[in-house]
BAFI-3210 file (N, C-alpha, C; in Angstrom, 3 decimals, decimal comma, padded with zeros to 6 digits):
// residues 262
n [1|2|3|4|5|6|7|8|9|10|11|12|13|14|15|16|17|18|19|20|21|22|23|24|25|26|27|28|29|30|31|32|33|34|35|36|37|38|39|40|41|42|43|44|45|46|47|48|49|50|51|52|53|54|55|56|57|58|59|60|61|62|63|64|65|66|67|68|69|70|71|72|73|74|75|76|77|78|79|80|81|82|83|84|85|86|87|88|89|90|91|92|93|94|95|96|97|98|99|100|101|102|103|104|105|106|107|108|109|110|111|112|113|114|115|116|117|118|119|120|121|122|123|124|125|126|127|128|129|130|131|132|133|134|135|136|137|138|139|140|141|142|143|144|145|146|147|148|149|150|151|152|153|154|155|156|157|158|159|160|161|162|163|164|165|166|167|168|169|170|171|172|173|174|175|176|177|178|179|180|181|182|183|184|185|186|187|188|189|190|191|192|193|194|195|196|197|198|199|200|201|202|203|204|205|206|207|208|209|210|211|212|213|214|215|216|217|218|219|220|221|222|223|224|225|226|227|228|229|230|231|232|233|234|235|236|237|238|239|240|241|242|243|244|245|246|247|248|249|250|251|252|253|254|255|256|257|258|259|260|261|262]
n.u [000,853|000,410|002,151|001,214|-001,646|-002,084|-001,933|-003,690|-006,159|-006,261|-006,250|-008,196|-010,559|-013,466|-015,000|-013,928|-013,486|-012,285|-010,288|-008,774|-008,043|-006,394|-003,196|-002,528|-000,551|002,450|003,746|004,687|006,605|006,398|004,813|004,734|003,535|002,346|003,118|000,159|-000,892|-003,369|-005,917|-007,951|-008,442|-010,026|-013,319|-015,734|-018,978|-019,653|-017,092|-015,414|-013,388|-013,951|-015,216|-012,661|-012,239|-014,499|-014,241|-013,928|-012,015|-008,983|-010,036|-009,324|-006,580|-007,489|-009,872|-010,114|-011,298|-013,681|-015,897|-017,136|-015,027|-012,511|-013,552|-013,537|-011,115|-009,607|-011,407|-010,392|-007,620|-007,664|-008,664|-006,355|-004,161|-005,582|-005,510|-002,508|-001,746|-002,992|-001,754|000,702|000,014|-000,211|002,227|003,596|001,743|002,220|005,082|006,168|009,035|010,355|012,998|012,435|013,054|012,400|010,238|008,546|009,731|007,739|005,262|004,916|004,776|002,504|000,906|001,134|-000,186|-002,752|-003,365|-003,150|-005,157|-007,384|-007,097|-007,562|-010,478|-011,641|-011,300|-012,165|-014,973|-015,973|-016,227|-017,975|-018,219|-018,976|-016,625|-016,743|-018,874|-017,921|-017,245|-014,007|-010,446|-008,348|-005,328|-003,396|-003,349|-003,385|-001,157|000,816|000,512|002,363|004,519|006,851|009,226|010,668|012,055|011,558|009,108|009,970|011,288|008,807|006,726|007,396|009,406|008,721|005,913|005,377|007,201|006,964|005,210|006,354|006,793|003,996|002,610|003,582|002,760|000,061|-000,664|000,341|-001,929|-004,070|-004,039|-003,584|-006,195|-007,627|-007,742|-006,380|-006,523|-007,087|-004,175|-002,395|-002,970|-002,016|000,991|001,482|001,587|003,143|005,838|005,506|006,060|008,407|010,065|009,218|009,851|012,546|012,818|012,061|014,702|016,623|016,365|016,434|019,086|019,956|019,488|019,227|022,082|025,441|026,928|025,577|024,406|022,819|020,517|021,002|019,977|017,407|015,987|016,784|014,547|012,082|009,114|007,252|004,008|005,862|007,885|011,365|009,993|007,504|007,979|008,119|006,915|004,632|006,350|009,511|011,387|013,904|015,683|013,872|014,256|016,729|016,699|015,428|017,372|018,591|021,371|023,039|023,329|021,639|019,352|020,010|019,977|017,103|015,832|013,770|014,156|016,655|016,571|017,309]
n.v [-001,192|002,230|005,169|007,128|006,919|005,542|007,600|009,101|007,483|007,654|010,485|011,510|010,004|009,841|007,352|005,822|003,285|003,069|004,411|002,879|000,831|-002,228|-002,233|-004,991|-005,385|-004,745|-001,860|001,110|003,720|005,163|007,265|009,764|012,710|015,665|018,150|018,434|020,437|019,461|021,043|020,494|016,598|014,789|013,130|011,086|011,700|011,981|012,132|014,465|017,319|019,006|022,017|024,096|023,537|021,547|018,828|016,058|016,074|014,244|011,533|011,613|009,180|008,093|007,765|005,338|003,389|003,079|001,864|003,897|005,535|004,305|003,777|006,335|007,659|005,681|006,087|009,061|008,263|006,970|008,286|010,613|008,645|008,314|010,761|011,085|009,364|010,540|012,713|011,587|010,487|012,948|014,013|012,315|013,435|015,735|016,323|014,936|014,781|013,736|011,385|008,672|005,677|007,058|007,899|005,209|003,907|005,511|004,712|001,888|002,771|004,141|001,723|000,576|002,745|002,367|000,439|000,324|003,038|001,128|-000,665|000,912|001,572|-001,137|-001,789|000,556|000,260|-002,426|-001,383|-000,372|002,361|003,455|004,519|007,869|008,610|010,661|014,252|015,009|016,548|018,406|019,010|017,923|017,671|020,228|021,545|020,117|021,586|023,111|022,165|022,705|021,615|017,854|017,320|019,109|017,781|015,306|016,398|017,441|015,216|012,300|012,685|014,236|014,024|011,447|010,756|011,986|009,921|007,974|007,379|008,226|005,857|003,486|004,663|004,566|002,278|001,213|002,691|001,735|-001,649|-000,992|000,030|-002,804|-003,701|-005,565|-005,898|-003,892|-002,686|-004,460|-003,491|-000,899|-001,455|-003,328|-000,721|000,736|-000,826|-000,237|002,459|002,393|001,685|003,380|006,440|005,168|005,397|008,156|009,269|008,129|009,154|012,312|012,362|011,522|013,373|015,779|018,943|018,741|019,872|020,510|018,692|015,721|016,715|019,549|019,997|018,724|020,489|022,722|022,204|022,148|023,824|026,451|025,787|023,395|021,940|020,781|019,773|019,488|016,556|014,892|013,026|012,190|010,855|010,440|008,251|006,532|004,181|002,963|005,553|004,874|002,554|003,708|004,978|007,293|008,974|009,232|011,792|013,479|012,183|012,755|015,541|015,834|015,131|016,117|019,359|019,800|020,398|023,160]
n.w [000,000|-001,123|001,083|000,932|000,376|002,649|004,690|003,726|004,286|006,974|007,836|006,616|006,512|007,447|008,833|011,638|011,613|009,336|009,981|011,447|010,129|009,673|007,825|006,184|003,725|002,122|002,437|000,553|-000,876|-003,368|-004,606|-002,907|-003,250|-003,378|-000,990|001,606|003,794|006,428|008,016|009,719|011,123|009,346|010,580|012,402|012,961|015,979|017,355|016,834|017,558|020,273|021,881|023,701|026,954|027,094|027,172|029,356|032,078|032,817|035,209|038,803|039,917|042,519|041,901|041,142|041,659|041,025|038,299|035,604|035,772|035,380|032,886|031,463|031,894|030,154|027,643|027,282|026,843|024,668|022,264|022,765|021,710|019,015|018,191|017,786|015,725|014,088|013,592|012,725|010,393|009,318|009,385|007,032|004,723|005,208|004,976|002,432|000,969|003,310|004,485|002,609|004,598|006,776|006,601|005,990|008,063|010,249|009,464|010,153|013,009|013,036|013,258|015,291|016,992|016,161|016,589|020,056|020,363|019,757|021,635|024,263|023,381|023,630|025,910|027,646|027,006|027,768|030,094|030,059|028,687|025,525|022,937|021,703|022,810|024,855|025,195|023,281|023,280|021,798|021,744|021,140|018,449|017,966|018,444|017,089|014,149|014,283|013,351|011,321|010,408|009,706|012,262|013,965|014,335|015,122|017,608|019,189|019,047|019,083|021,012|022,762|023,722|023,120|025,087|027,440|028,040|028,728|031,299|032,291|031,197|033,130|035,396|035,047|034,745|037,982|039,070|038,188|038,878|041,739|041,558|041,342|038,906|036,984|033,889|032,533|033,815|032,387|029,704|029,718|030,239|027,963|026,250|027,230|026,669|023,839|023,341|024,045|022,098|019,950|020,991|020,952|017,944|017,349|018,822|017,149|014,916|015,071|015,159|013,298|011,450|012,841|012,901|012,266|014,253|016,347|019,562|020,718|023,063|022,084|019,942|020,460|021,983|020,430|018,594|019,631|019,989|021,704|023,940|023,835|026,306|027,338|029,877|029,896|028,842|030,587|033,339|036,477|038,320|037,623|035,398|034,648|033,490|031,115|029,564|028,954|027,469|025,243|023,792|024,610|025,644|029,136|029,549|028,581|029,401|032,492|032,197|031,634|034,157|036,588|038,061|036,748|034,180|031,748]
ca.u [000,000|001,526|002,217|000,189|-003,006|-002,390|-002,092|-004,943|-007,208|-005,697|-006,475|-009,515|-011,234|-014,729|-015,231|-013,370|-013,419|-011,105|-008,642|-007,991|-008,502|-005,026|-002,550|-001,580|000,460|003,719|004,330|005,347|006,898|006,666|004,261|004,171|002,878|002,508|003,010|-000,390|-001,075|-004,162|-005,939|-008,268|-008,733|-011,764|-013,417|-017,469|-019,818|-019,369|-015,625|-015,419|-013,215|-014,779|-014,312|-011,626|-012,595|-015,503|-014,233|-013,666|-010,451|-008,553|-010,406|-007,706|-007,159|-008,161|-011,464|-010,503|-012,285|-015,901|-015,369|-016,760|-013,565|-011,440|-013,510|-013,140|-009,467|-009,693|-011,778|-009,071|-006,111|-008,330|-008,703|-004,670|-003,707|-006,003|-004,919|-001,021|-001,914|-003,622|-000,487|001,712|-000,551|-000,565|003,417|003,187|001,318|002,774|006,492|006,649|009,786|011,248|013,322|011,307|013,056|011,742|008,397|007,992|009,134|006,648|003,983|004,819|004,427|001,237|-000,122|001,035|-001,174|-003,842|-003,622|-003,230|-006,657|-008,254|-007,236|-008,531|-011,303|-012,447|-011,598|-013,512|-016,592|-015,829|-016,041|-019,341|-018,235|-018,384|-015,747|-017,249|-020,064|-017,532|-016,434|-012,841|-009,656|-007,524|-004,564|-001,802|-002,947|-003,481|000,506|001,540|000,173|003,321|005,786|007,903|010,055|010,851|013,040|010,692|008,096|010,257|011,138|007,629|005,813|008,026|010,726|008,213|004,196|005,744|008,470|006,303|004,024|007,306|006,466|002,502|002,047|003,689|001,899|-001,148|-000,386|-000,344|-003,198|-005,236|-003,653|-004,219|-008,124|-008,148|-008,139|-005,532|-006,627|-006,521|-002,864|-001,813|-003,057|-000,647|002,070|001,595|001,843|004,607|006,854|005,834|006,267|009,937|010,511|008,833|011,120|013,824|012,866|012,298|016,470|017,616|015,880|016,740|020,845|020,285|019,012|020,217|023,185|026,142|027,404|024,322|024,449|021,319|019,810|020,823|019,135|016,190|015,653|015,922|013,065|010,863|008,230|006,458|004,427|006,576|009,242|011,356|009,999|006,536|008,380|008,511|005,647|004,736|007,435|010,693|011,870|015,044|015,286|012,979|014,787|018,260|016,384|015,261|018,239|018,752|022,288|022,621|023,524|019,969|018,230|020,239|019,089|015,308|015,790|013,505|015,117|018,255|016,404|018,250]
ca.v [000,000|003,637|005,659|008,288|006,338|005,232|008,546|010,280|007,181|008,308|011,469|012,391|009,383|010,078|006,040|005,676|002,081|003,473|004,854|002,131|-000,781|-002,703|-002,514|-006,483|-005,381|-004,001|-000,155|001,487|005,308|005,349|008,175|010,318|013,682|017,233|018,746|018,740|020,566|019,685|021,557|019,336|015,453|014,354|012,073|010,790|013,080|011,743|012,454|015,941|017,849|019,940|023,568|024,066|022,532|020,926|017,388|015,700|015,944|012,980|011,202|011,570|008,033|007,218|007,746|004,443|001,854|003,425|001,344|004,548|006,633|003,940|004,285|007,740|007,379|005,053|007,082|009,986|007,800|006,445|010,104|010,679|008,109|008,484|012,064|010,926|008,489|011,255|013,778|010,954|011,026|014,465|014,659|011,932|013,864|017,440|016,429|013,751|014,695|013,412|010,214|007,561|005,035|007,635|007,421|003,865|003,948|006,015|004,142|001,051|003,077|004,339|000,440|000,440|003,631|001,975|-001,096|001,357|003,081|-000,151|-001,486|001,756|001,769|-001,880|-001,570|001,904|-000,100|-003,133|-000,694|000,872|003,273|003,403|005,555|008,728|009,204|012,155|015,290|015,197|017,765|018,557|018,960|016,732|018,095|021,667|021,367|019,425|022,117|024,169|021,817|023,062|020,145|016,818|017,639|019,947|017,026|014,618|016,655|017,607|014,550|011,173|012,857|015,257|013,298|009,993|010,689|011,638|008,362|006,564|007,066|007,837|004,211|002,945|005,226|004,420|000,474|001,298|003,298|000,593|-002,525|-000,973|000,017|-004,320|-003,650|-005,927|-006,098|-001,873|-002,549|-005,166|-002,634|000,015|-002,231|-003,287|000,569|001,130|-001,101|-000,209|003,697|002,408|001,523|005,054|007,517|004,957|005,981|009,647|009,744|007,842|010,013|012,883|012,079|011,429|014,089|017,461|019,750|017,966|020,387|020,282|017,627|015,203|017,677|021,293|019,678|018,716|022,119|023,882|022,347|022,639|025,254|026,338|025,903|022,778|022,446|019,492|019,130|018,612|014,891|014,288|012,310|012,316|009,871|010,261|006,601|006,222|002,615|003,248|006,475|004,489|001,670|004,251|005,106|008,532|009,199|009,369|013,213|013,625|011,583|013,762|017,159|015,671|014,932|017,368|020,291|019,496|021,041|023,911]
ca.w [000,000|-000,961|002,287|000,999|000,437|003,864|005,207|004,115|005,291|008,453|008,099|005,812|005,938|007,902|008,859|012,322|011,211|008,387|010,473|012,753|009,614|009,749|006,599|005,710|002,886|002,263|002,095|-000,532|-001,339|-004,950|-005,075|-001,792|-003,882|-003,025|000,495|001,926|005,624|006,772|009,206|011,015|010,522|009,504|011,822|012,614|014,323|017,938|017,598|016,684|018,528|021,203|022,400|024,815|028,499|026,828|026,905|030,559|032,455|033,623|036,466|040,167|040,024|044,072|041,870|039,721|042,003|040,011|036,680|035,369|036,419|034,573|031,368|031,367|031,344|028,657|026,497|026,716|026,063|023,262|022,091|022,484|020,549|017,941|017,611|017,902|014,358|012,415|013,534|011,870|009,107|008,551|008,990|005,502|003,995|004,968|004,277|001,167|000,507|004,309|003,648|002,620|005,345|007,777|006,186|006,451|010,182|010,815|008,912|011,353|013,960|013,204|013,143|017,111|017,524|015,521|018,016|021,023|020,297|019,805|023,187|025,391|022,979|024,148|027,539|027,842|026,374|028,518|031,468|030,190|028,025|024,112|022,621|021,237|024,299|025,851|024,043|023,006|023,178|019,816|022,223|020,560|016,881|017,494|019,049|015,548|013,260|014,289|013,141|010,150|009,834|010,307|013,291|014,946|014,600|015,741|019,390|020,086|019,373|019,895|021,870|024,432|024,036|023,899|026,203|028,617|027,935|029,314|032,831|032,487|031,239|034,006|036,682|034,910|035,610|038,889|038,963|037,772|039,774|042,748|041,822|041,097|037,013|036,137|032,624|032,159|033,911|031,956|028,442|029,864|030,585|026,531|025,455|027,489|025,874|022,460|023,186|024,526|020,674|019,482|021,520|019,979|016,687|017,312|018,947|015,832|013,212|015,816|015,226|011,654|010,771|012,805|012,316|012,834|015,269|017,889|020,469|021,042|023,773|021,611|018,312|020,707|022,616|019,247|017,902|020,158|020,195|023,307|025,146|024,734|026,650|028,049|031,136|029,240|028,500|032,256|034,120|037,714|038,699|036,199|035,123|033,602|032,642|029,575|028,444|028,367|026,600|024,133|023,692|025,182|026,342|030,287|029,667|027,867|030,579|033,223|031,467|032,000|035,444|037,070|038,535|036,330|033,487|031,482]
c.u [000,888|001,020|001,167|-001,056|-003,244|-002,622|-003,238|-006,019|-007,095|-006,385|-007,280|-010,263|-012,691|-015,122|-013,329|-012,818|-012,015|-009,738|-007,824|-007,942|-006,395|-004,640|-001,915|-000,673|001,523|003,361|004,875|005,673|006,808|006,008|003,712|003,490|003,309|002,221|001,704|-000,551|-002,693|-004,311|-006,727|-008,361|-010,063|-012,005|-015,310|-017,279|-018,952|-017,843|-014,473|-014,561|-013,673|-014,503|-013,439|-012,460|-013,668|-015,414|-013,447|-012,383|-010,350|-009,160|-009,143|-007,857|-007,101|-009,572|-011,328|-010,791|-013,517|-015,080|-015,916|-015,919|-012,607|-012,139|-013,493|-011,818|-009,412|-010,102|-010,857|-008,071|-006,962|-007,505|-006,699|-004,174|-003,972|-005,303|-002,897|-001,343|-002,542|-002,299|000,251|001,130|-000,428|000,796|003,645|002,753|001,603|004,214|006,624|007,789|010,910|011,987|012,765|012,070|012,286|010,065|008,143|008,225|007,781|005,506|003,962|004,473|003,169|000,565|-000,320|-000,060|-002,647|-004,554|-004,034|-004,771|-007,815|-008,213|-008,024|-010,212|-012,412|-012,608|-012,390|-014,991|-016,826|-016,713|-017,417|-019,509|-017,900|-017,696|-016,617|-018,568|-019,629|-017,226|-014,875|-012,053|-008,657|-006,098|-003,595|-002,346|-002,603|-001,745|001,117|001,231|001,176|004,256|006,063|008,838|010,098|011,686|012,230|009,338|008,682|010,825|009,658|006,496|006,518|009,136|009,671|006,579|004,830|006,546|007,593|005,384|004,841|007,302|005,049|002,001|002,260|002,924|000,020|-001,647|-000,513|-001,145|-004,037|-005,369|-004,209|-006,011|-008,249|-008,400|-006,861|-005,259|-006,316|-004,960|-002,300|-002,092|-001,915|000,503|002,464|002,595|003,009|005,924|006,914|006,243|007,894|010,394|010,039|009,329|012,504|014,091|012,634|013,883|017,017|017,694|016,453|018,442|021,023|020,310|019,372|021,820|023,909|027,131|026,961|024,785|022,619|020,450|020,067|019,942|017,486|015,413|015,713|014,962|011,882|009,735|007,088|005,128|005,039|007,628|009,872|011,105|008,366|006,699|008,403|006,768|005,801|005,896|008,300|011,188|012,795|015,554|014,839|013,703|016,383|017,792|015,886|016,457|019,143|020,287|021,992|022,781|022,217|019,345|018,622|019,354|017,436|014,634|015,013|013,979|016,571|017,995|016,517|017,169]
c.v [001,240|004,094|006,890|008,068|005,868|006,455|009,336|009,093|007,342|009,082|012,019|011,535|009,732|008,774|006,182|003,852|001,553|003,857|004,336|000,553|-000,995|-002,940|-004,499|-006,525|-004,628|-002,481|000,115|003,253|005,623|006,569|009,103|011,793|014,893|017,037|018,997|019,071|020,970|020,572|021,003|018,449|015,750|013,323|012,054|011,770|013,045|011,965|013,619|016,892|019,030|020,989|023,096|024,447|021,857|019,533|017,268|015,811|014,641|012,950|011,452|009,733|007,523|007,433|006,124|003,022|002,051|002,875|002,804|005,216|006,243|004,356|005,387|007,838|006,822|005,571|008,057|009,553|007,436|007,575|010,638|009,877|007,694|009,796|011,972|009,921|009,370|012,380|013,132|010,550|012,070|014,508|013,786|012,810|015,794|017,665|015,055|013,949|014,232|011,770|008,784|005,985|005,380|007,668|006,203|003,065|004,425|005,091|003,026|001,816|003,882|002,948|000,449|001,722|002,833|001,174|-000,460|002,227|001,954|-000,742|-000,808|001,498|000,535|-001,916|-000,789|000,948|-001,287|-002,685|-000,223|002,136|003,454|004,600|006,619|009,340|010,130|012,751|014,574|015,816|017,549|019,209|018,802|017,693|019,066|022,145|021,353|020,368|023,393|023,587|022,276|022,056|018,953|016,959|018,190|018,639|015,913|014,934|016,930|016,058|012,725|011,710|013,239|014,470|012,043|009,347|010,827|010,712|007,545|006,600|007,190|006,592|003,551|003,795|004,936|002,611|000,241|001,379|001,775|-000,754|-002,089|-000,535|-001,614|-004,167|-004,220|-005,710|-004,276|-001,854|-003,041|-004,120|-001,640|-000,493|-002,950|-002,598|000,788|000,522|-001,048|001,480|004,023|002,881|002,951|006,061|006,738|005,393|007,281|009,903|009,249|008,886|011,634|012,947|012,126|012,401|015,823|017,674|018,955|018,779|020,803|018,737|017,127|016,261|019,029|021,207|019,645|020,095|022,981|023,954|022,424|023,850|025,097|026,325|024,391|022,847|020,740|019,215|018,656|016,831|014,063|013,847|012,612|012,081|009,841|008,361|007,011|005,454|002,859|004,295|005,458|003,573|002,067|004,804|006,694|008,150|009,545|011,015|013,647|013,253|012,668|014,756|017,290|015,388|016,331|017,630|020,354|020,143|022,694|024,952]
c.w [000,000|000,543|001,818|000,903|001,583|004,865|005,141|004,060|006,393|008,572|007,862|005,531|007,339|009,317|010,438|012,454|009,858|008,667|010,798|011,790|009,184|008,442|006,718|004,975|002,956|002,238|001,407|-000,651|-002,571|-005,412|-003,998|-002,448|-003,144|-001,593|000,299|003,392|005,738|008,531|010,795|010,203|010,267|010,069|012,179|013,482|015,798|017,860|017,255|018,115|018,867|021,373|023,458|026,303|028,488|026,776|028,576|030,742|032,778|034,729|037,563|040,242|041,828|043,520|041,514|040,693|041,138|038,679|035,913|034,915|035,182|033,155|031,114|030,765|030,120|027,603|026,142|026,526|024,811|021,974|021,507|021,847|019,371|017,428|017,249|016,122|013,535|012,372|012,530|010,538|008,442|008,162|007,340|004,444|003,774|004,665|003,591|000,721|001,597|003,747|003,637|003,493|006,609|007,495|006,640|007,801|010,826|010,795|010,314|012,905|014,035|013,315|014,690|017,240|017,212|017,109|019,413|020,942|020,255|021,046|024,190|025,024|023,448|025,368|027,992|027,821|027,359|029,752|031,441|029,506|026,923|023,512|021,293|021,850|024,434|024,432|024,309|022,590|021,986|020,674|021,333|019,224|016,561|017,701|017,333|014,738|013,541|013,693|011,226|009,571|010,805|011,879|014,392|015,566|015,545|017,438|020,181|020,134|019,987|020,977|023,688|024,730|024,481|024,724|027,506|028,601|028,850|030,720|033,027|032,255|032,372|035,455|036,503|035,410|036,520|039,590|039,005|038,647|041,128|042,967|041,337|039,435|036,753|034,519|032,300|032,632|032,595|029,776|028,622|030,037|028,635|025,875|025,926|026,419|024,019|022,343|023,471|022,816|019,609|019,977|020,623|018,589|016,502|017,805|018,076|014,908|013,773|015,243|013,452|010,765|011,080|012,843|013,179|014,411|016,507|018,251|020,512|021,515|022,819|020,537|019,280|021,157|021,400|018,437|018,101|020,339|021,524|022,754|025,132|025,275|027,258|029,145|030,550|028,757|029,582|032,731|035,559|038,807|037,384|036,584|034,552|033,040|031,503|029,145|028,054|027,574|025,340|023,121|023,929|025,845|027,629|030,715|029,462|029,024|031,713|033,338|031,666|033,259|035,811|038,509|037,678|035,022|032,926|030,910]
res [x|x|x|x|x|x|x|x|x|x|x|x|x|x|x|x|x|x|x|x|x|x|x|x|x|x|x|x|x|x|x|x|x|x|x|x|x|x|x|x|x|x|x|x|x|x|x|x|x|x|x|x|x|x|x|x|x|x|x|x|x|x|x|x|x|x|x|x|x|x|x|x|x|x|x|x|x|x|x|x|x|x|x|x|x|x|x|x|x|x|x|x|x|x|x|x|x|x|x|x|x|x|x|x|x|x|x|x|x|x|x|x|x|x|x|x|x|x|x|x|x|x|x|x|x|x|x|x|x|x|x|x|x|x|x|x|x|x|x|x|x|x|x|x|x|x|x|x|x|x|x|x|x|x|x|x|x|x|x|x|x|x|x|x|x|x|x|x|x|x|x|x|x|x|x|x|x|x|x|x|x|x|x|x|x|x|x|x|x|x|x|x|x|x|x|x|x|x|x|x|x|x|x|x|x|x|x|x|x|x|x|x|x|x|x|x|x|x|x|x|x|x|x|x|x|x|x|x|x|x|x|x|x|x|x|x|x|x|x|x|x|x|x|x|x|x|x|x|x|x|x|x|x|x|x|x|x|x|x|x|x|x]
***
């Protein structure tokens, strides 16, 4: 399947059934086309993003004994990693001329998002709650519609969203275990280790790709645009295990240590 026919069912296909329907075949670059920057996805009614504070906050989880509470949660990770698979859609389709190995990383790593929405999405429903009941926030996209280049895309969204995923999955594991939801643990305990392998491929493409005279951390901090920043990559509880397994130098991990941040 070309990457660009995959991208804009990502991104402009209507059919939420479309977004999340799994590629079997190879990938192909042969015809990525003209820079397009969309501005919103398209996406069914019920999943329309909402005005701003119109879609629920995160439950506190000492709520997540109420199954409720948890599908709540679930619905907004749903939500986030649907919006994290149409971003990597859009970047397809807004830089066709990035290098088509980096394209077809990506592509694989939109299948894990795919999968990743599909898991909250049953659990939520499991729990009592079918995905597209709550409003939902345009957070993660309205962020992505600043990026300018590959570089910029690659610090704000695998380096700083899915960097900070690398300790919210695991606090969310917790979370859940101790409200008796093995099964909602054992989904975050999944994501975690596939978001290990998605920071790995944002610090490769990261090295590959900026000025040879920036360091890991100066290439990352210059592409960032506020309001991110690197401490936006940080979770409640910093882990460092998972950033060295991503492959972050222990200077980088340092630098993210909060309070150690520059």
């Amino acid at each position: 399947m070309e990457l660009r026919a995959f991208a804009e069912q990502v991104v402009l296909s209507e059919s939420l059934e479309a977004k999340l329907e799994r590629v079997r075949k190879e990938f192909t670059d042969a015809a990525p086309g003209l820079a397009l920057r969309v501005d919103e996805p398209t996406r069914p009614a019920n999943l329309q993003f909402a005005p701003r504070r119109a879609a629920p906050a995160m439950p506190h989880p000492d709520t997540f004994v109420d199954p409720r509470r948890r599908a709540i949660a679930h619905h907004i990770m749903a939500n986030h990693e649907l919006q994290a698979l149409e971003v990597m859609g859009w970047m397809l389709l807004a830089f066709p001329g990035a290098p088509t190995e980096f394209r077809l990383g990506l592509a694989r790593v939109m299948q894990d998002e795919q999968r990743h929405t599909l898991m909250h999405m049953e659990r939520s429903a499991a729990l009592g709650l079918r995905f597209g009941e709550l409003p939902v926030n345009c957070y993660i996209w309205k962020k992505a519609l600043s990026f300018q280049s590959v570089l910029e895309y690659l610090a704000g969204l695998p380096l700083t969203f899915e960097g900070r995923n690398l300790d919210h999955t695991l606090e969310f594991e917790e979370y859940f275990l101790k409200a008796g939801d093995p099964k909602s643990a054992a989904i975050m305990k999944t994501i975690h280790r596939d978001e290990i392998s998605h920071v790995a491929f944002g610090m490769e493409w990261l090295r590959k790709l900026k000025p040879t005279d920036q360091s890991d951390w100066e290439a990352y901090v210059a592409h960032l645009h506020y309001p991110l920043r690197p401490d936006k990559s940080v979770g409640d509880v910093f882990h460092v295990a998972p950033r060295l397994a991503a492959g972050m130098t222990e200077d980088f991990v340092n630098r993210l240590k909060p309070g150690a941040i520059d």
